[in-house]
Each structure stands twice: as C-alpha cells, then as structure tokens.
DSSP file (Angstrom, degrees, kcal/mol; ACC not computed):
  #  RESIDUE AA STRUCTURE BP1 BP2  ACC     N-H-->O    O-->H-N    N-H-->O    O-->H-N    TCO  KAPPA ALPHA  PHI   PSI    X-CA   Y-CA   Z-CA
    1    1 A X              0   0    0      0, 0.0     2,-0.3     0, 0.0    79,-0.2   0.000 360.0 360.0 360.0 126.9    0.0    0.0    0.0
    2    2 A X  E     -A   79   0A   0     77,-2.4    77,-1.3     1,-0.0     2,-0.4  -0.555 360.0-128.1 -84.6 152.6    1.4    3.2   -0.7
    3    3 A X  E     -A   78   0A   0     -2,-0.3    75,-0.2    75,-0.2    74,-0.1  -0.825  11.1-159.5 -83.2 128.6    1.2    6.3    0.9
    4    4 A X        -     0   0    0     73,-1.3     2,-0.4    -2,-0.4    73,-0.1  -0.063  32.0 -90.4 -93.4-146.2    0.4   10.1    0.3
    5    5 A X        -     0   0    0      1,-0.1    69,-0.2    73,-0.0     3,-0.1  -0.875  27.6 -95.7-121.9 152.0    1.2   12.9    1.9
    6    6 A X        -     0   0    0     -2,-0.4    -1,-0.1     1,-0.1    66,-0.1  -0.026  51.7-104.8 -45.5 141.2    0.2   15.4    4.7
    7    7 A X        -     0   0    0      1,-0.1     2,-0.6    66,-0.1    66,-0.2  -0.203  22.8-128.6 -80.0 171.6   -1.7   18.5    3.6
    8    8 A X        +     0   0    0     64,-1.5    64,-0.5    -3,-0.1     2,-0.3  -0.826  57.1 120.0 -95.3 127.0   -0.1   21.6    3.4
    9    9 A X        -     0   0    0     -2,-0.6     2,-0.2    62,-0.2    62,-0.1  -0.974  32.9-177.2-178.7 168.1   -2.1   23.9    5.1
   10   10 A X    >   -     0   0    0     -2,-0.3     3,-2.3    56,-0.1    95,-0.2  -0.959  51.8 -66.9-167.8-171.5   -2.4   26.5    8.0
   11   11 A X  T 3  S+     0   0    0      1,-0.3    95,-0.1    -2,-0.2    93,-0.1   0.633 124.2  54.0 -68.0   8.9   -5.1   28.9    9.7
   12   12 A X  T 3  S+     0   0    0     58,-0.1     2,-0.3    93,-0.1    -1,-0.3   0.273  70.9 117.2-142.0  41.0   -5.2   30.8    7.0
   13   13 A X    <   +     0   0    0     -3,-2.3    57,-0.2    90,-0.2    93,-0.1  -0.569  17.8 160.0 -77.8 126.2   -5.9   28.8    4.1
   14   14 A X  S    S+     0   0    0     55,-3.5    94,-3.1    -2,-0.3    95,-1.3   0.734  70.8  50.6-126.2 -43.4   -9.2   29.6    2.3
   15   15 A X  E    S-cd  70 109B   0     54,-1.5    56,-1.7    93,-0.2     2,-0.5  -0.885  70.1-173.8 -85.4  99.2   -8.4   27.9   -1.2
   16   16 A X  E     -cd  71 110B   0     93,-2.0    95,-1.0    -2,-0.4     2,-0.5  -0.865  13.4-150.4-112.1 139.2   -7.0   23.8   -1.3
   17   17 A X  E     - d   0 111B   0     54,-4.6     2,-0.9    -2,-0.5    56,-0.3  -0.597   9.9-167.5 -90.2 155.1   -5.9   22.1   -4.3
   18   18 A X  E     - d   0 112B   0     93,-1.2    95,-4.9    -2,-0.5    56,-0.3  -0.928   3.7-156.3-133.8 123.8   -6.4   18.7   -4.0
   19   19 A X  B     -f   74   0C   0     54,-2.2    56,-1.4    -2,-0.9    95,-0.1  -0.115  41.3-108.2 -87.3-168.5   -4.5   15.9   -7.0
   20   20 A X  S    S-     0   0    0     54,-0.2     2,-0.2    93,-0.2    56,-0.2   0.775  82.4 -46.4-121.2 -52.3   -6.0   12.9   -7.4
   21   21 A X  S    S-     0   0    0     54,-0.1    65,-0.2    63,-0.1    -1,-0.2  -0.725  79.0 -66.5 173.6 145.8   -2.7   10.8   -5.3
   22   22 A X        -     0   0    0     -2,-0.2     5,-0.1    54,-0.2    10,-0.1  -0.197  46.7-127.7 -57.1 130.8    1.2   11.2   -5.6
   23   23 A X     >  -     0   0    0      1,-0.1     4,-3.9     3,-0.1    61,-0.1   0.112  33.6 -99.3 -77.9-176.3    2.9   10.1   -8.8
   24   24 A X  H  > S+     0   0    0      1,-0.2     4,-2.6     2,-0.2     5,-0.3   0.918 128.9  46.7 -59.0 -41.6    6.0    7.7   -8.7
   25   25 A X  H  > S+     0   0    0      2,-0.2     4,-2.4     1,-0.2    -1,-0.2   0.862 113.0  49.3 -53.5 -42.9    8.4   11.0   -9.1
   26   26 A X  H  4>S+     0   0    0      2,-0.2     5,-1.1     1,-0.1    -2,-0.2   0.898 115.1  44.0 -76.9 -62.7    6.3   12.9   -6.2
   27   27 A X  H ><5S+     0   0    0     -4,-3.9     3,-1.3     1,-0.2    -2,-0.2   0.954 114.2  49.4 -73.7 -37.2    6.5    9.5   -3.8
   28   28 A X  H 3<5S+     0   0    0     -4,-2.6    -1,-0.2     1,-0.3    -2,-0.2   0.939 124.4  33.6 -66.5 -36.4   10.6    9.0   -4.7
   29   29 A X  T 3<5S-     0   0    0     -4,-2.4    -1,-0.3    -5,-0.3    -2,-0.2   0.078 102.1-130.4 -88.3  40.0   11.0   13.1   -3.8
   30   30 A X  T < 5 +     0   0    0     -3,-1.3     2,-0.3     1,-0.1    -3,-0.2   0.727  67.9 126.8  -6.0  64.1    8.5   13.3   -1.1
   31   31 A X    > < -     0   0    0     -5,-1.1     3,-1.4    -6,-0.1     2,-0.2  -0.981  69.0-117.6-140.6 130.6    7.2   16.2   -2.9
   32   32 A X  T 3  S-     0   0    0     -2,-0.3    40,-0.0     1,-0.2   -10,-0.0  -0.504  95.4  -1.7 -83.7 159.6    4.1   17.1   -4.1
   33   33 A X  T 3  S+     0   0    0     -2,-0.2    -1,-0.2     1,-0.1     8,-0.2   0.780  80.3 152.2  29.6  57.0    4.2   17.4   -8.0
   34   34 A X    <   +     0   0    0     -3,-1.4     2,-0.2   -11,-0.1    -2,-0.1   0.747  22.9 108.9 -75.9 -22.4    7.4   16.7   -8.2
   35   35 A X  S >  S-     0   0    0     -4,-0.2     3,-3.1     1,-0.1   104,-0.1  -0.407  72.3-126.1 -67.2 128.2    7.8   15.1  -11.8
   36   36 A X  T 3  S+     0   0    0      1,-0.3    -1,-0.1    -2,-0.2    -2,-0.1   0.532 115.6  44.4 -57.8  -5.1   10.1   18.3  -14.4
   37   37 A X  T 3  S+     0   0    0      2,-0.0    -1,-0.3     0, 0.0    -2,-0.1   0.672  85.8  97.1-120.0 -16.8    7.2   17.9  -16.7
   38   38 A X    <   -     0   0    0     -3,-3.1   100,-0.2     1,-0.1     4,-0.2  -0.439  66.7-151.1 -54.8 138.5    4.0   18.0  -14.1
   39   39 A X     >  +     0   0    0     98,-2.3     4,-2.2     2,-0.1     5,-0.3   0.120  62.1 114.1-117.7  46.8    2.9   21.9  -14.4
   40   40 A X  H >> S+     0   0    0     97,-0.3     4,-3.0     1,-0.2     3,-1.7   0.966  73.6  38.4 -38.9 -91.3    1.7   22.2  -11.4
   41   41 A X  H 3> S+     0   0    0      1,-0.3     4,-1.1     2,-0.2    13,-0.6   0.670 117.2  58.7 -25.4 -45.0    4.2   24.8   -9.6
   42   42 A X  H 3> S+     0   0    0      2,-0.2     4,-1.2     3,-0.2    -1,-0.3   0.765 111.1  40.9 -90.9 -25.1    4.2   26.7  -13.2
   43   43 A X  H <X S+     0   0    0     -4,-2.2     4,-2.1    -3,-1.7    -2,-0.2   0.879 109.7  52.8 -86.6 -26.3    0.5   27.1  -13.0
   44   44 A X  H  X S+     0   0    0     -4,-3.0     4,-2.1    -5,-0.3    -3,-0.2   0.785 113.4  50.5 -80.9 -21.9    0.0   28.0   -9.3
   45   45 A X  H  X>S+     0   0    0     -4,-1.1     4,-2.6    -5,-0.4     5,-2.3   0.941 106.8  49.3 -85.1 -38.9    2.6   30.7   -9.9
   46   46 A X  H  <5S+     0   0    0     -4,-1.2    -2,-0.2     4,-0.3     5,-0.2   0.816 114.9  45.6 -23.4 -52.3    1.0   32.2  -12.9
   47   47 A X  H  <5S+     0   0    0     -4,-2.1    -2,-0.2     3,-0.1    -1,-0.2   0.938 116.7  47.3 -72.2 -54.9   -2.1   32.3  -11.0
   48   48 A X  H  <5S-     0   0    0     -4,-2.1    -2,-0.2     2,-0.2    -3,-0.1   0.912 113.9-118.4 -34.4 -70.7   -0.2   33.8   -7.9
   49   49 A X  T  <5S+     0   0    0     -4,-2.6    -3,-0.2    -5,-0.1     2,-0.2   0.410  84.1 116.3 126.1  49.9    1.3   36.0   -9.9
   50   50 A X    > < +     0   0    0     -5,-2.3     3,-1.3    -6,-0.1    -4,-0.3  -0.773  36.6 176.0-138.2  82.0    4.4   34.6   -9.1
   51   51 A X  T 3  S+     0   0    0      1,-0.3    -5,-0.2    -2,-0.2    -6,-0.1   0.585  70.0  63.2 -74.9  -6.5    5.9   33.1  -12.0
   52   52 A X  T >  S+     0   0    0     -7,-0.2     3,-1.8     1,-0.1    -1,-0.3   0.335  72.9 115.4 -86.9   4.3    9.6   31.9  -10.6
   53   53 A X  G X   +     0   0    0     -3,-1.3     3,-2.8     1,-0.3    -1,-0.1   0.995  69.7  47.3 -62.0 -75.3    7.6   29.7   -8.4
   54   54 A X  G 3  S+     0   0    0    -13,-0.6    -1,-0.3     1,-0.3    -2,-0.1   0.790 102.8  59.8 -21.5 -37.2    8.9   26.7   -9.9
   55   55 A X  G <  S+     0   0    0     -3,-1.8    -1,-0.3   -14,-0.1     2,-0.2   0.562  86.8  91.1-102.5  20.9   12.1   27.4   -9.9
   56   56 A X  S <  S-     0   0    0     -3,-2.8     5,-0.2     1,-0.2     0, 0.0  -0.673  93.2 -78.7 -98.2 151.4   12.5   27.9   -6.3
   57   57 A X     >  -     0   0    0     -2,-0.2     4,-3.6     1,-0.1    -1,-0.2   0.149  49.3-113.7 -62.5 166.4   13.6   25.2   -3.6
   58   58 A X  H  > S+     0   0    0      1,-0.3     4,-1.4     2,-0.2    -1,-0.1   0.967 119.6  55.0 -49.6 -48.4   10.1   22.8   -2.7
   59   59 A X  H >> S+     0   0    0      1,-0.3     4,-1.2     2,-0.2     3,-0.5   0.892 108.5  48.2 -50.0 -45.3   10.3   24.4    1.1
   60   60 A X  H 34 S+     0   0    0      1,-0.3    -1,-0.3     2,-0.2     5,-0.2   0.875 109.0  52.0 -54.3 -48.2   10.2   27.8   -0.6
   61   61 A X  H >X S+     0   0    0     -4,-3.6     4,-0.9    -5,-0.2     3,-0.9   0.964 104.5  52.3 -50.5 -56.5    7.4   26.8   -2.7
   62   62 A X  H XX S+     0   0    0     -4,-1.4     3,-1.6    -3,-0.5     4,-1.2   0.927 114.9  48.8 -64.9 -50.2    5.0   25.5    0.2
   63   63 A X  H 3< S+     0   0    0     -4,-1.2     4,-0.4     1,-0.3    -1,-0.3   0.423 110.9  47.1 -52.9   6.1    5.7   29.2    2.2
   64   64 A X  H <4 S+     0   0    0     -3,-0.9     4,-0.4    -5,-0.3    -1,-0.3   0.601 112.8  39.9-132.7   3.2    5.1   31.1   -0.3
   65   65 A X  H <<>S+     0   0    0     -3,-1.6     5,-2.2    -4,-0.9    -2,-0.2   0.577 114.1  61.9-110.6  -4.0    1.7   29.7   -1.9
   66   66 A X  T ><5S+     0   0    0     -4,-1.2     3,-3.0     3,-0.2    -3,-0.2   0.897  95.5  61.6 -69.8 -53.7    0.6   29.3    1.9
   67   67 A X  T 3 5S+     0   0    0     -4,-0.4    -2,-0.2     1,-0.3    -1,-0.1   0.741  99.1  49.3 -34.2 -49.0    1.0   32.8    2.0
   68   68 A X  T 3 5S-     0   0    0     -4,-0.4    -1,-0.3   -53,-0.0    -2,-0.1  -0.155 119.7-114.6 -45.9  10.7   -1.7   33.3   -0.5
   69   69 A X  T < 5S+     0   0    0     -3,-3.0   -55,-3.5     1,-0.2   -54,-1.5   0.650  72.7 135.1  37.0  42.9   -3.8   31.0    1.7
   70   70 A X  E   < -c   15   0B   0     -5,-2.2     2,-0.3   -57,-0.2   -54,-0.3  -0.717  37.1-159.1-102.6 160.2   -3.9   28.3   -0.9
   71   71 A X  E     -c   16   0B   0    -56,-1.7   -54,-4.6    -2,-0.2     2,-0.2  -0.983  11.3-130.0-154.4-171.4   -3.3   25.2    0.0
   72   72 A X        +     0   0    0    -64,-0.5   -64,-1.5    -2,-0.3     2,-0.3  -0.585  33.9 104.3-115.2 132.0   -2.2   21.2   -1.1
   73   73 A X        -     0   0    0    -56,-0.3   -54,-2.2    -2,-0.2     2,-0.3  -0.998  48.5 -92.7 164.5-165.2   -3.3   17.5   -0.7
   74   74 A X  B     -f   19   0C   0     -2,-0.3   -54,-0.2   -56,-0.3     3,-0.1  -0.853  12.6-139.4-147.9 141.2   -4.6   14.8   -2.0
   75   75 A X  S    S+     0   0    0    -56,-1.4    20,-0.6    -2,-0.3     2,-0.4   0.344  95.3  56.8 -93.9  17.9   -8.1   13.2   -2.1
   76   76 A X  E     - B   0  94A   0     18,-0.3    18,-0.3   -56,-0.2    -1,-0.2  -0.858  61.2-169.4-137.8 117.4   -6.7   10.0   -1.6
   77   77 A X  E    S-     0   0A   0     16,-1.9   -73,-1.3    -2,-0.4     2,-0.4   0.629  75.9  -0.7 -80.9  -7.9   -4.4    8.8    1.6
   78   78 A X  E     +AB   3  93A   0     15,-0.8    15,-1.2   -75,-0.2     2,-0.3  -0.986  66.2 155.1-170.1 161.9   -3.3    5.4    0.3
   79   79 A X  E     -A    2   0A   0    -77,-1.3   -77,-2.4    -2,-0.4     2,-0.4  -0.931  43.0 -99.3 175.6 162.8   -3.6    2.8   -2.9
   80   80 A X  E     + B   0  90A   0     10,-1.7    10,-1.5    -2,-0.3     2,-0.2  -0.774  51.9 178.6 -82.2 125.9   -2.2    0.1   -4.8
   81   81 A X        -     0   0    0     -2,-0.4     2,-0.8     8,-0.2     8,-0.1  -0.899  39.5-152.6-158.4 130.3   -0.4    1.4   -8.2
   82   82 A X  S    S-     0   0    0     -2,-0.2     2,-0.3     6,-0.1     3,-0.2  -0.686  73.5 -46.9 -62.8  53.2    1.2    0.6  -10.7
   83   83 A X  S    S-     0   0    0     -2,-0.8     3,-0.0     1,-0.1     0, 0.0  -0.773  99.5 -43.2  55.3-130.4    3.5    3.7  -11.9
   84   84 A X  S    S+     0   0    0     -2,-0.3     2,-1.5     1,-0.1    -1,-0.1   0.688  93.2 107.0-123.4  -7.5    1.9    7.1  -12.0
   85   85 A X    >   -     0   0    0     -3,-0.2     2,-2.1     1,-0.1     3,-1.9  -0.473  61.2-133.0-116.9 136.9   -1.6    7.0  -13.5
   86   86 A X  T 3  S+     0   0    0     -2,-1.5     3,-0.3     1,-0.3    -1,-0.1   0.177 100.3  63.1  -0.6 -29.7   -4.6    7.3  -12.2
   87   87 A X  T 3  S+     0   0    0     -2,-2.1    -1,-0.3     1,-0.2    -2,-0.1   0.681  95.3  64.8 -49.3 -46.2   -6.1    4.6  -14.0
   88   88 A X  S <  S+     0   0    0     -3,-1.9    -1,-0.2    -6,-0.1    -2,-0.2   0.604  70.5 120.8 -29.8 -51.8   -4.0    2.6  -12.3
   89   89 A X        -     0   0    0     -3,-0.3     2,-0.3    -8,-0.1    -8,-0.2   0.188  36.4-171.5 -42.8 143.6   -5.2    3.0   -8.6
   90   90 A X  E     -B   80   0A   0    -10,-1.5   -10,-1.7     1,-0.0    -1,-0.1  -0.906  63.4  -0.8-172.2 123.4   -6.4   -0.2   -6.7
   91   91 A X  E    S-     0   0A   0     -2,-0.3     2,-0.2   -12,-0.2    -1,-0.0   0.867  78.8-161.8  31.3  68.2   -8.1    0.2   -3.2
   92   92 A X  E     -     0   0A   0    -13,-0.2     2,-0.4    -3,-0.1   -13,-0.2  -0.521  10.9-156.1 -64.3 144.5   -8.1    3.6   -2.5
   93   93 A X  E     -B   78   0A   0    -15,-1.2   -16,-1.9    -2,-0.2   -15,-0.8  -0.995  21.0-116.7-112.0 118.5   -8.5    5.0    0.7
   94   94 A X  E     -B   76   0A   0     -2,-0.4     2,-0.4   -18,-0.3   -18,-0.3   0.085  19.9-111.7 -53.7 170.1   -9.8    8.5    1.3
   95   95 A X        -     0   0    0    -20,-0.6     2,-1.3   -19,-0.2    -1,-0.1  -0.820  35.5-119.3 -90.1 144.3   -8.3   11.4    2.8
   96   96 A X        +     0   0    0     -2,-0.4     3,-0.2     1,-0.2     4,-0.1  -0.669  43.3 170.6 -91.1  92.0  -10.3   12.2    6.5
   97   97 A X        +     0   0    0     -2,-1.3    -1,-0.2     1,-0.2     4,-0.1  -0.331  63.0  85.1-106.5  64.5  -11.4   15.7    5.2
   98   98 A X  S >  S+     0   0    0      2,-0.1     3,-0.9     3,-0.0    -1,-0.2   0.544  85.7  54.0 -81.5 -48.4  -13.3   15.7    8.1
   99   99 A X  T >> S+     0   0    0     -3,-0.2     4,-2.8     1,-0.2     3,-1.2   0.579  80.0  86.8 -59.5 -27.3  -10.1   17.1    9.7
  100  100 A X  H 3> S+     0   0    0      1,-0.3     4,-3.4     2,-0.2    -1,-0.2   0.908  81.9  63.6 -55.3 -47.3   -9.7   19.9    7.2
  101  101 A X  H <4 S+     0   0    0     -3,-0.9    -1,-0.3     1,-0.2    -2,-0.2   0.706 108.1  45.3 -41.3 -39.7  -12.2   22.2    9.7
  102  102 A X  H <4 S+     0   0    0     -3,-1.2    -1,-0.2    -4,-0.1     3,-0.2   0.780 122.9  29.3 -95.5 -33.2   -9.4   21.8   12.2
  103  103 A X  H  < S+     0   0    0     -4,-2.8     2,-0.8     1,-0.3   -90,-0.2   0.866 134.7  33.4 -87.0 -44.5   -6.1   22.6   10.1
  104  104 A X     <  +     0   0    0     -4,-3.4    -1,-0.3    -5,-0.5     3,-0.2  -0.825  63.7 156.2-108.5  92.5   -8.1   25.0    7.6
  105  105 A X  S    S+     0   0    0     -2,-0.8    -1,-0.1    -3,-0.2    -4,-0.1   0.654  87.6  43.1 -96.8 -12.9  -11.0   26.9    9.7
  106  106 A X  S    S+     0   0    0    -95,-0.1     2,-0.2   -93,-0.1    -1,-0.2   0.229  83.2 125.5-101.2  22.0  -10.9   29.8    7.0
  107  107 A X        +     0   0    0     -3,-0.2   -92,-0.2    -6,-0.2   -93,-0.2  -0.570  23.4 149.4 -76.3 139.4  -10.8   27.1    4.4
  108  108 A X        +     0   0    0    -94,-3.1    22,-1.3    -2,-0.2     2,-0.5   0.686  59.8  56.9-139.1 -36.6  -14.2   28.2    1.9
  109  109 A X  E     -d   15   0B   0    -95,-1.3   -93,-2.0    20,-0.2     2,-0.7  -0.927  55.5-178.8-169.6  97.6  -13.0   26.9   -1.4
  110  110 A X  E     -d   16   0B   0     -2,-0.5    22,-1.8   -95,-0.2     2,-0.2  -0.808  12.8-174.0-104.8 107.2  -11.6   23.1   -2.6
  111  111 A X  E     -de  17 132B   0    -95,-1.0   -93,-1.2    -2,-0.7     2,-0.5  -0.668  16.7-141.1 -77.5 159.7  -10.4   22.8   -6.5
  112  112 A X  E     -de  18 133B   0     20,-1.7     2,-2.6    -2,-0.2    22,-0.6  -0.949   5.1-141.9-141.7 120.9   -9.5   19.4   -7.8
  113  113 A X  S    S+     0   0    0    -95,-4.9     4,-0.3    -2,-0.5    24,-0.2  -0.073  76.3   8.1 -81.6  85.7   -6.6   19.3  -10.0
  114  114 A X  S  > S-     0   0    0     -2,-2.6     4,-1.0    22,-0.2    20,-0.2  -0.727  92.7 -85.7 134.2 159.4   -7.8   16.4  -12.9
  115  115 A X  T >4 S+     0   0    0     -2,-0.2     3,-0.6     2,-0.2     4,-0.1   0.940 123.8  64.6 -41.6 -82.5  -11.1   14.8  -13.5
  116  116 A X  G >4 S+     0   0    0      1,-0.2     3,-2.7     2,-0.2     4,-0.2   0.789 107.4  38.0 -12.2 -82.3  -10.0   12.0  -10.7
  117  117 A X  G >4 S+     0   0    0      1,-0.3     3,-2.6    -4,-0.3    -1,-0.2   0.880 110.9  60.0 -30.7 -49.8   -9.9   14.4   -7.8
  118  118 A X  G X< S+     0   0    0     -4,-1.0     3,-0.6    -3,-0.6    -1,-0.3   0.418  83.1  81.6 -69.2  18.5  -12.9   16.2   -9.2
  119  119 A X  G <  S+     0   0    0     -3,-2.7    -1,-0.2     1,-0.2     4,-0.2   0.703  95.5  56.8 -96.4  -1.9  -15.0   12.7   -8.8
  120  120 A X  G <>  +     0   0    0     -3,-2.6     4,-1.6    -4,-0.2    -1,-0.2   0.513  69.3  96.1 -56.4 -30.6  -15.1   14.0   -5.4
  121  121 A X  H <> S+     0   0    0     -3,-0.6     4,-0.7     2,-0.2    10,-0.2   0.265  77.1  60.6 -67.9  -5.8  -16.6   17.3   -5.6
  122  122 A X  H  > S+     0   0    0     -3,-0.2     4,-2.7    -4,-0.1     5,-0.2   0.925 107.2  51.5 -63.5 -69.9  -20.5   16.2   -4.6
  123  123 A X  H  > S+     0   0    0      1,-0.2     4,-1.5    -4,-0.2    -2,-0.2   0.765 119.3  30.2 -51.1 -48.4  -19.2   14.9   -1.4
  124  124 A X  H ><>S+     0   0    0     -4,-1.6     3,-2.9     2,-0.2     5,-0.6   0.990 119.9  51.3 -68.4 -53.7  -17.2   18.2   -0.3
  125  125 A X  H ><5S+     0   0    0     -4,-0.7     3,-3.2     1,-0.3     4,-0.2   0.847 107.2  59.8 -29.2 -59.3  -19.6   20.5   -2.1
  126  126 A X  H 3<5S+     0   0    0     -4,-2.7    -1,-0.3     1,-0.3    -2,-0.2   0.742 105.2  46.0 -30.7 -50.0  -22.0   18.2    0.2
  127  127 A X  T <<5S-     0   0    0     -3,-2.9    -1,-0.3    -4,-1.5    -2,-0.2   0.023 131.6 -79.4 -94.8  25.5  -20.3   19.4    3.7
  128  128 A X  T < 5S+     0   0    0     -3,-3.2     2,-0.3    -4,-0.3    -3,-0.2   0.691  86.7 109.2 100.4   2.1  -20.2   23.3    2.8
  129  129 A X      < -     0   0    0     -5,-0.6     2,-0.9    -4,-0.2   -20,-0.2  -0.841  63.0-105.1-125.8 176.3  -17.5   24.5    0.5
  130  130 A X        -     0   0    0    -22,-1.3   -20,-0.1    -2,-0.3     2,-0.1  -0.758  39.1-160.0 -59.5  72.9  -17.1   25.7   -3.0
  131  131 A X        -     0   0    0     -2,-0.9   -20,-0.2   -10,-0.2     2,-0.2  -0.458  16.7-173.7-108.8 167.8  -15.8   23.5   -5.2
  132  132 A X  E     -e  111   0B   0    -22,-1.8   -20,-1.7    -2,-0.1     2,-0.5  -0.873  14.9-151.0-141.5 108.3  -14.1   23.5   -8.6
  133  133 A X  E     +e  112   0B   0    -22,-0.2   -20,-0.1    -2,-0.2   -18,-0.1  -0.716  26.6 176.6 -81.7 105.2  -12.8   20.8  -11.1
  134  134 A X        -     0   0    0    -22,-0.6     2,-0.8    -2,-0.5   -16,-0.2  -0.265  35.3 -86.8 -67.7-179.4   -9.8   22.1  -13.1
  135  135 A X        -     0   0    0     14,-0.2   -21,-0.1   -21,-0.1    -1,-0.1  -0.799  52.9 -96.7-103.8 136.7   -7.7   20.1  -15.8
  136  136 A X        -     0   0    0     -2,-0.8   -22,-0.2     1,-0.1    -1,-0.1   0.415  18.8-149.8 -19.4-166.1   -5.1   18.2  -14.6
  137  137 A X        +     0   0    0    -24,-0.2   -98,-2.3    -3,-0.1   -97,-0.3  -0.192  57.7 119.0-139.2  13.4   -1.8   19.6  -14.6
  138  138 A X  S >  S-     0   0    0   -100,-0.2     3,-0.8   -25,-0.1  -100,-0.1  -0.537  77.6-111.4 -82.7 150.6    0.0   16.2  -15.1
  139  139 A X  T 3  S+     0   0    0      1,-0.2    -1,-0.1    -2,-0.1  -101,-0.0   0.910 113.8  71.4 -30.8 -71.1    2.2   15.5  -18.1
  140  140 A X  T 3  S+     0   0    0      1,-0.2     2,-1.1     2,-0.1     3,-0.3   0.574  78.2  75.1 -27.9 -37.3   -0.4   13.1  -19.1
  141  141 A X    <   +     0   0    0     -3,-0.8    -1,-0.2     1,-0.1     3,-0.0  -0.825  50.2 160.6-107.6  88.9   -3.0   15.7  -20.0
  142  142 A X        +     0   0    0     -2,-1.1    -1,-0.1     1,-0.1    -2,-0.1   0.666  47.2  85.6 -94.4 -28.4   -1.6   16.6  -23.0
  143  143 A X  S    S+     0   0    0     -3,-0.3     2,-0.3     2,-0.0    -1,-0.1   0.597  81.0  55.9 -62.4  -4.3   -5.1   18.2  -24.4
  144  144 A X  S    S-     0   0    0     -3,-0.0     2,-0.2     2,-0.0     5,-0.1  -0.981  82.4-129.0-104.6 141.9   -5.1   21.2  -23.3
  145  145 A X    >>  -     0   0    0     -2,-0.3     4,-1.6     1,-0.1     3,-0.8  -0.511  28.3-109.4 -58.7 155.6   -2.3   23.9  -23.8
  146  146 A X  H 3> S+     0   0    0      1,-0.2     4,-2.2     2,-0.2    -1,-0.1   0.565 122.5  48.5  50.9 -94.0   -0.6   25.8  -21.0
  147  147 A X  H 3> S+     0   0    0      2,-0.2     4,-1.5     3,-0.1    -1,-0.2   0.648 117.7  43.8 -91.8 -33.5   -2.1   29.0  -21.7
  148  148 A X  H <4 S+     0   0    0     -3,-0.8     4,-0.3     2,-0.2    -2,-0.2   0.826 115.0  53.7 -78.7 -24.1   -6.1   27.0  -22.0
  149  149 A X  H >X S+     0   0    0     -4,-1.6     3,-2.4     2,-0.2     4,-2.3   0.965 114.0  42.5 -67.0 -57.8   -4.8   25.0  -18.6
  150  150 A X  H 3X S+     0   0    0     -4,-2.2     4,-1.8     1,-0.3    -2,-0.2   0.944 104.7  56.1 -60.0 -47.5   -4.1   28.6  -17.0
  151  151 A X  H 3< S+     0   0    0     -4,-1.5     4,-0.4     1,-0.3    -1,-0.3   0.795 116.3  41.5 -59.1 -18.9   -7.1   30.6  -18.0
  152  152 A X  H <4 S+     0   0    0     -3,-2.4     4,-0.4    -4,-0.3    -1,-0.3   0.730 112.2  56.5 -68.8 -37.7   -9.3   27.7  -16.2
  153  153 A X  H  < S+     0   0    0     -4,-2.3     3,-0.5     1,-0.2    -2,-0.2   0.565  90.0  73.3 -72.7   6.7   -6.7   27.7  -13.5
  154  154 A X  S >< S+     0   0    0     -4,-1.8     3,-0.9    -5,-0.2    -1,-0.2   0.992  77.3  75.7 -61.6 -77.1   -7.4   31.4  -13.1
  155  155 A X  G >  S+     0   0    0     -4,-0.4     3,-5.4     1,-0.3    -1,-0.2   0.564  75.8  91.3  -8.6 -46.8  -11.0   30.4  -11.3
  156  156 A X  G 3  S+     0   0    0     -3,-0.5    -1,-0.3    -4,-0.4    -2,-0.1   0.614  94.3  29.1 -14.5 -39.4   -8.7   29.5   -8.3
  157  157 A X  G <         0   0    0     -3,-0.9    -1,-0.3     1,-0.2    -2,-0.2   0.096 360.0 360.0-136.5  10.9   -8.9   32.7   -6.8
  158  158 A X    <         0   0    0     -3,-5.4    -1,-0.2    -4,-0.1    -2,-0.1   0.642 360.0 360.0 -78.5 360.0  -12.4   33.9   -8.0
C-alpha cells in the first residue's frame, strides 16, 4: 500500500488544491508534483502571480503559496499502483477531510486538479465548501495547452 502525503495547510488557508494521489516521481522526492514535466508549480505561480515559483527550492514553494492561503493534498491517503496514473489506482482510501475544519478553519474553497480528484466534488460541495474541477496539470493531459490550462486555473482565486 502506498502512501500520500500530509496536507499543506495552516489557519489561514481559504483555497486547497487537491491531486488525485502522488505520482511515482512525487513519492521518490516526497514532494508534491514533483515530476520536471508535471505543471503544477508553473501554473499556481502564474495564477499567484508569481511566476519563478517553480524554480525555487520545494520548502520555498510550500511558504510562499501558503502565504496566498492556498493550500495542497490529496483526495486520496493510500492505494495500490502501478507507476503514476490514475487509472492505475487499486483500493483507495480517502483522505479524512473531516479534519480539514481543524487545520483550515478559514478554508471556503476546494479545486480538484484532474477529472480524478474532481470525482469528489458532490461529497465536499455536500459538507459546505465551493468547489471547482480544473484540468489536470500532469504531463499526461496533453489536451489542453498551457495558456487554456491557465485561463481555467485562473478560477482559483475567483
């Protein structure tokens, strides 16, 4: 069984992204989106408006989109896989966002980066927040460019 990771988060998180569970690159670096091609980190700085995000060390990264009360995780705390994609995934286990109230109390607002994540978004919507399915940002979701990913990742902060 694998593992993910803790979210990133603090009191003053109002916006979390939530991935679908960490790729093979992500579990070797214990970093979320860690794979050079994922564009995560190039889209959450765009949106910041902080475009060097990416190219700054991981720690750097988590303070400084925490600062912008955004914050990170995963809708799923453990599975069976098979490399890195989603398809893959075998006996999933959720993440206890029950818990989220306690780490995030200004949290109002969950996106879910990919189709996966979003297969989630009744259930939170269901407990009170705002939710939003973006497109993935993994390598793997090659149909959208970029510049078509970002102008939906814009919504983030509406």
């Amino acid at each position: 069984m694998l593992r993910g990771f803790p979210p990133v988060v603090d009191n003053g998180t109002h916006t979390i992204i939530l991935g679908s569970f960490p790729g093979e690159a992500s579990l070797a670096a214990t970093q979320y989106y860690a794979h050079p091609r994922n564009q995560f980190w190039r889209l959450v700085g765009a949106v910041l408006g902080e475009a060097s995000l990416h190219e700054i060390p991981y720690d750097q990264r988590l303070i400084r989109v925490l600062a912008h009360g955004i914050g990170i995780w995963d809708v799923l705390d453990a599975c069976h896989r098979e490399g890195s994609l989603d398809s893959a995934i075998r006996h999933a286990q959720p993440n206890d966002f029950a818990s989220l109230r306690a780490h995030a109390p200004q949290l109002k607002k969950v996106c879910f980066n990919g189709k996966t994540a979003g297969r989630f978004a009744p259930v939170i919507g269901a407990a009170g927040y705002v939710t939003l399915v973006l497109p993935s940002s993994s390598p793997a979701n090659a149909m959208l460019s970029f510049d078509q990913k970002l102008r939906l990742w814009r919504d983030i902060l509406t």
